[in-house]
C-alpha positions as CSV (number, residue, x, y, z in Angstrom):
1,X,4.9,-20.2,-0.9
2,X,8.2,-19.0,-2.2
3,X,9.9,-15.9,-2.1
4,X,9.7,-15.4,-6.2
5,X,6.1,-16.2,-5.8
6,X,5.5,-13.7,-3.4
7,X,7.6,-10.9,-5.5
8,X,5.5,-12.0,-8.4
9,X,2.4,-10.8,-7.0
10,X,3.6,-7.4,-5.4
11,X,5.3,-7.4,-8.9
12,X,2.0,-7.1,-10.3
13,X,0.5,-4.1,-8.7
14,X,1.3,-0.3,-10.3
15,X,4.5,1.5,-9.0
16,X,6.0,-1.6,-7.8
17,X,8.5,-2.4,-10.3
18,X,12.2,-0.6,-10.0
19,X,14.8,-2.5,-12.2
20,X,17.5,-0.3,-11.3
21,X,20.7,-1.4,-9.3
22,X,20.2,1.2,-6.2
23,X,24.0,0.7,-6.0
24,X,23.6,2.1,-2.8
25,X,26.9,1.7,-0.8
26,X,28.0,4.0,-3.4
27,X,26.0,6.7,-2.9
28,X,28.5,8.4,-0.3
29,X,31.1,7.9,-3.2
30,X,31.0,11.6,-4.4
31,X,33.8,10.8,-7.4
32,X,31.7,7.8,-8.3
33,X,28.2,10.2,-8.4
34,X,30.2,13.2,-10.4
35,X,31.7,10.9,-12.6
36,X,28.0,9.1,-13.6
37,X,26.3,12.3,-14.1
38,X,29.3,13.7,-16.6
39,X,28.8,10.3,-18.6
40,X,27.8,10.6,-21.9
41,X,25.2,7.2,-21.1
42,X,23.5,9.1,-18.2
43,X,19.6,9.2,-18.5
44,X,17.6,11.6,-16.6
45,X,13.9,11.8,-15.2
46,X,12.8,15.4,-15.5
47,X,10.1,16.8,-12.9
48,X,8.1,19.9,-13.0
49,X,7.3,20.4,-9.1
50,X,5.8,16.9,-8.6
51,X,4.8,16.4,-12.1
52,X,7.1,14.2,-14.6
53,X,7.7,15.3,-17.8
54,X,7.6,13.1,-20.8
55,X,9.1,13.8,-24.3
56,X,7.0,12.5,-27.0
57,X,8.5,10.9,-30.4
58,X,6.7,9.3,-32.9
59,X,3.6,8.4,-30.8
60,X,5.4,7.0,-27.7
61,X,6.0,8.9,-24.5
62,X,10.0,8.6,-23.1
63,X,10.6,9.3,-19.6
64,X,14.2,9.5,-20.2
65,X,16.2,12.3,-21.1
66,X,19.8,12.3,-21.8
67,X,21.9,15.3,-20.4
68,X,22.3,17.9,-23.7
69,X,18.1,17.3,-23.4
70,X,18.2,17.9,-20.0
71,X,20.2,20.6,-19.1
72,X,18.0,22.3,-21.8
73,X,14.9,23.2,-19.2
74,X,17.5,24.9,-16.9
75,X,17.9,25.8,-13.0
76,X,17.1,22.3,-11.8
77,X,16.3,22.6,-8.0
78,X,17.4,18.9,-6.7
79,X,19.0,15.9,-7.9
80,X,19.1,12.5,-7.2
81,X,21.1,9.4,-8.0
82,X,18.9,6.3,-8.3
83,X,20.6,4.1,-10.0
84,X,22.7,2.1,-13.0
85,X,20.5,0.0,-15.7
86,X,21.7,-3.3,-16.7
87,X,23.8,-2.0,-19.3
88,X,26.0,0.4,-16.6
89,X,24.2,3.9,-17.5
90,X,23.1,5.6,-14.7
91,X,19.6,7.1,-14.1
92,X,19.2,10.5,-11.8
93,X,16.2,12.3,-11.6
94,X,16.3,16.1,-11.8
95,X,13.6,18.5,-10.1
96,X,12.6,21.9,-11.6
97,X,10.1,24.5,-10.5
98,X,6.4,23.6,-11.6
99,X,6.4,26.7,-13.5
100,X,8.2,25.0,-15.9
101,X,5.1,23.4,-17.5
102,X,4.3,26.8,-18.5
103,X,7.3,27.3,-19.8
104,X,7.3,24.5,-22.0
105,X,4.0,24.8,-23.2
106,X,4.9,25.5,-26.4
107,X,6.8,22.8,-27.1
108,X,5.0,19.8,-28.9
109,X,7.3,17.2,-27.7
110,X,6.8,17.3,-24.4
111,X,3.6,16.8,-22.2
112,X,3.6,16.9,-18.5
113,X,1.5,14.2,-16.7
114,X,0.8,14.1,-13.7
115,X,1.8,10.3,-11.9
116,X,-1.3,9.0,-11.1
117,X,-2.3,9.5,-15.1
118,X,0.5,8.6,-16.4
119,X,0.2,5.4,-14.5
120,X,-3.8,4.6,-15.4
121,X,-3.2,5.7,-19.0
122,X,-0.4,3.0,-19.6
123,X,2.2,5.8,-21.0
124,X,5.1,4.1,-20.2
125,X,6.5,0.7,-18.9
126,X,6.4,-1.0,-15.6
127,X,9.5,-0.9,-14.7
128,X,10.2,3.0,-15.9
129,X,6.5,3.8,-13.6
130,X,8.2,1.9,-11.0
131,X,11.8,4.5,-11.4
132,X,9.7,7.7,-11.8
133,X,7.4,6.6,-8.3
134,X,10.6,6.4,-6.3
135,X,12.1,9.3,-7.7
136,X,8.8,11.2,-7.1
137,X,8.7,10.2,-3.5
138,X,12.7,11.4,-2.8
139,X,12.3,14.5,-4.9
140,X,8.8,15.4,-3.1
141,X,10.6,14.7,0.4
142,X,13.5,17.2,-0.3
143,X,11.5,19.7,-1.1
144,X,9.0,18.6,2.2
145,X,12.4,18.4,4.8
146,X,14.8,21.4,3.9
147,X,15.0,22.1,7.3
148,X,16.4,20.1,10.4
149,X,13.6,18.6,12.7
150,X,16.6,18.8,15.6
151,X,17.4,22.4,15.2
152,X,15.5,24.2,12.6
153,X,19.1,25.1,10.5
154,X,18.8,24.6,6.6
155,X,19.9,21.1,5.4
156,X,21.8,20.0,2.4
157,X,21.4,17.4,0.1
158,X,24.5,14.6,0.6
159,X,24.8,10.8,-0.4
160,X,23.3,11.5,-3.7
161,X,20.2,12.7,-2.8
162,X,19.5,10.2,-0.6
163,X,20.3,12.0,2.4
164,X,20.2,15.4,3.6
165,X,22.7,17.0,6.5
166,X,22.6,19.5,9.0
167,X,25.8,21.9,9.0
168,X,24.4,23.4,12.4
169,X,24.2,20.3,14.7
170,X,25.3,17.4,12.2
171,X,21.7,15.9,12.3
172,X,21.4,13.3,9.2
173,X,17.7,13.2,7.8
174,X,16.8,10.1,5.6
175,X,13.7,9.6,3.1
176,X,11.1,8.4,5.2
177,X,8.3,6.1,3.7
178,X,4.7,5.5,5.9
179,X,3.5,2.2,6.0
180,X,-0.3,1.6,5.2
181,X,-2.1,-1.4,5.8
182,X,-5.0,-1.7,3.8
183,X,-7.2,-4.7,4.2
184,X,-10.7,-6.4,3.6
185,X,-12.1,-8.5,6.6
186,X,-13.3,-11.6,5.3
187,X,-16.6,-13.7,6.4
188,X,-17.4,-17.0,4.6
189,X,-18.1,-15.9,1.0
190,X,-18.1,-12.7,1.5
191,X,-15.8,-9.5,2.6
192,X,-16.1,-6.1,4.2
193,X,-15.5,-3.0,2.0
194,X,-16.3,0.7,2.9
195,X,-16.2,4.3,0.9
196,X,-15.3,7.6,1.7
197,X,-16.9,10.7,0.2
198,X,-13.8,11.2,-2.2
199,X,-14.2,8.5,-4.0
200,X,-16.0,8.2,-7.5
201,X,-19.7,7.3,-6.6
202,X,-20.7,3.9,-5.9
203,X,-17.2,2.6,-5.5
204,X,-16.4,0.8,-2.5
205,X,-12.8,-0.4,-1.7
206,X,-10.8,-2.2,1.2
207,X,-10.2,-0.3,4.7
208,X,-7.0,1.4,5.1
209,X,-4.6,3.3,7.8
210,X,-1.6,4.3,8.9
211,X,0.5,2.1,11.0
212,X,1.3,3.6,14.3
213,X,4.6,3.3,16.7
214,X,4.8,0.0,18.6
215,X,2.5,-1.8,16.5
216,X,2.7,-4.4,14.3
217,X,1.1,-5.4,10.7
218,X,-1.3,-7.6,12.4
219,X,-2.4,-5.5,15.0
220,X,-2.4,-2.2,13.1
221,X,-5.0,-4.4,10.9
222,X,-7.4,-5.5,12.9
223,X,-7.2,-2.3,15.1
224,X,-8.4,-0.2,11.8
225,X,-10.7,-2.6,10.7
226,X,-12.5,-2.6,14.3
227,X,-12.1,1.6,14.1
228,X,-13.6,1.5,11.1
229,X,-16.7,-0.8,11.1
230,X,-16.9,-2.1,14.5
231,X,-16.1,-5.9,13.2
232,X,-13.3,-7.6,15.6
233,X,-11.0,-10.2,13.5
234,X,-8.8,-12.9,14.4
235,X,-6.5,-14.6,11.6
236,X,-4.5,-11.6,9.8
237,X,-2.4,-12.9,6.3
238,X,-0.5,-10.8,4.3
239,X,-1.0,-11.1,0.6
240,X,1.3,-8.3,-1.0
241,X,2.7,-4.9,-1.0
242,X,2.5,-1.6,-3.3
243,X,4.7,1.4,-3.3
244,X,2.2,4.8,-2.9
245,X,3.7,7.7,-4.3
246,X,1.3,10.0,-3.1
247,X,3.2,11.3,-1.3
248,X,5.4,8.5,0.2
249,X,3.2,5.1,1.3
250,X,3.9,2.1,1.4
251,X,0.7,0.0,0.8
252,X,0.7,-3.1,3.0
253,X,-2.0,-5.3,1.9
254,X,-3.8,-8.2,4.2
255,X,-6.7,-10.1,4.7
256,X,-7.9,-10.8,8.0
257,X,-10.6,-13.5,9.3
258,X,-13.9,-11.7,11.1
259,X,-15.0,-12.7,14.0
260,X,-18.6,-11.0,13.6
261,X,-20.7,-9.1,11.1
262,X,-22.4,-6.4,13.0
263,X,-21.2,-3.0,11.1
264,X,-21.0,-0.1,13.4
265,X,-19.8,2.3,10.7
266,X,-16.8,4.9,12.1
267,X,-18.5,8.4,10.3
268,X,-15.6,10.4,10.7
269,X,-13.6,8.0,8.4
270,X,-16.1,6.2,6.1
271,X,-19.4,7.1,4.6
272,X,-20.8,3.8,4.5
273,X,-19.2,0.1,4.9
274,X,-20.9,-3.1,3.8
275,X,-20.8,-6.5,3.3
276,X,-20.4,-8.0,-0.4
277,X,-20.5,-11.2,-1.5
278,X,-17.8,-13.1,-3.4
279,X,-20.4,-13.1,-6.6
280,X,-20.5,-9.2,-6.1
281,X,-17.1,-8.7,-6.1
282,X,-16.6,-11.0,-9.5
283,X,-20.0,-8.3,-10.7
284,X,-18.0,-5.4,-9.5
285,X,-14.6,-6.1,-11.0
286,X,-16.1,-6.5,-14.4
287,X,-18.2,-3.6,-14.1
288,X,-21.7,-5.7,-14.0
289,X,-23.1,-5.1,-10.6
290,X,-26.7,-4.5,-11.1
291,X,-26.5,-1.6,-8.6
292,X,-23.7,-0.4,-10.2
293,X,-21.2,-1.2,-7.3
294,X,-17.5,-0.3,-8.2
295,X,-14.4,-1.2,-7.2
296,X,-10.5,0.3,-7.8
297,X,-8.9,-0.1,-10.9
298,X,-5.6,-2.2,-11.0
299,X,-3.4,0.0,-10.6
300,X,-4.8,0.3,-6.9
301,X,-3.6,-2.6,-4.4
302,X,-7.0,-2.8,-3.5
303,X,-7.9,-4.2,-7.0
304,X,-5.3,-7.3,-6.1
305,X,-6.9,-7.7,-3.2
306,X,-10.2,-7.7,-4.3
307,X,-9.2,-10.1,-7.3
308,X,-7.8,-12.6,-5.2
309,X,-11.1,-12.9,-2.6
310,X,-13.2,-13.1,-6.2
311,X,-11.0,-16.3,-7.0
312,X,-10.3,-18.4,-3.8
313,X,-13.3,-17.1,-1.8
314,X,-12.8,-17.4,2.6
315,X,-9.8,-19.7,1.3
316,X,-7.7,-16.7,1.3
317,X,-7.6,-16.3,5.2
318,X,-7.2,-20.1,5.3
């Protein structure tokens, strides 16, 4: 397996695709980041609290704003530099208070979405979903980490956005990300899936949890799956990965080999966890399970995962 194979497939999954040139050993560069926002070629991704705005022209929705457009909605709260396109512009993303919306509302050109819709209705490309998911997660961890962890003093923003400074006791603080595995435990022909209550009813998806300190992918993934459902596994393979903007995961997904079938379902963490064949998952993806079973839609890394058990079977923890 190559490594442009294996970008391919994460490639695939919603949020994942960021075409920007992070630039990032220019970040500290503060002429560099003045100059790029004064350029005429500057785009901007406007947010209303956590909630991107879109302007709407001529039954499209643009996520980029240029700066007369911009500087228009007023009092911006944050800012951060995330990067030139191909053609040299650079791209920030500006925060504003959620009130905003309402402030806005009677405007007919733009429409606040929140990501998640945005995403599932298809508004705007891949590879601008992929921009506005990063920009979320930065913007949403500024407003999450004004204050330093070391010594309680208020923090400012530095390196574009991309790092925030104490004055009191010169404590750096950098984006964090939590990694997720998420995971179905295969048997033969058929794979372990469970449900919490949240979820749309009769929808069952792969196991899922945080990774904790000292652990690995592997172990992290068989340690949930056994939390979860009582099944030990073996064999652990990783298949892909999804950026999780909600509010700043990173979704690592894995299949991993069973080593029994006895559910002992974890009730604080699932409702109910079962066994479904390959032929069930193929029913569930289309929508055709006689029980009307369900499974995540693709923009959900759990879709991916589900798709590539429905093709190639046990073969996947081969």
């Amino acid at each position: 397996m190559t490594l442009h194979t294996l970008f391919d497939r994460s490639a695939a999954i919603g949020y994942s695709v960021n075409p920007l040139d992070r630039v990032s050993g220019q970040r500290e560069d503060a002429s560099f980041i003045a100059e790029k926002l004064a350029h005429s070629s500057s785009r901007f991704l406007a947010f209303a609290g956590d909630t991107p705005l879109l302007r709407l022209r001529e039954g499209t929705h643009e996520a980029l704003f240029d700066r007369e457009e911009i500087e228009s909605f007023k009092d911006s709260r944050q800012s951060v530099f995330l990067g030139l396109q191909p053609d040299g512009g650079a791209v920030f993303a500006w925060a504003f208070d959620k009130a905003l919306t309402d402030e806005l509302a009677w405007r007919s050109d733009i429409e606040a979405v929140d990501l998640r819709s945005l995403a599932m209705r298809g508004l705007v490309a891949p590879g601008i979903l992929g921009e506005l998911a990063t920009a979320k997660e930065v913007l949403d961890w500024h407003q999450r980490h004004r204050f330093c962890a070391n010594c309680g003093h208020e923090t400012r923003a530095t390196s574009g956005g991309w790092r925030r400074d104490c004055p009191n006791c010169s404590t750096q603080h950098f984006p964090r990300v939590d990694p997720v595995v998420i995971m179905l435990a295969i048997d033969g022909d058929r794979c372990l899936m469970g449900r919490q209550t949240r979820f749309p009813e009769r929808m069952y998806s792969a196991l899922a949890g945080f990774l904790e300190p000292g652990e690995t992918i592997e172990d992290a993934v068989r340690r949930e799956i056994h939390e979860e459902s009582g099944i030990a596994c073996s064999h652990v393979r990783y298949f892909a990965s999804q950026p999780w903007p909600f509010p700043s995961s990173l979704m690592i997904g894995c299949f991993a080999r069973a080593l029994g079938a006895d559910i002992t379902v974890d009730i604080k963490e699932l409702e109910d966890a079962r066994w479904f064949t390959r032929a069930e998952v193929i029913e569930m993806l289309a929508e055709s399970h006689p029980e009307g079973f369900n499974a995540p839609k693709p923009l959900a890394i759990a879709h991916h995962l589900l798709k590539e058990f429905a093709e190639k079977g046990g073969a996947v923890v081969a």
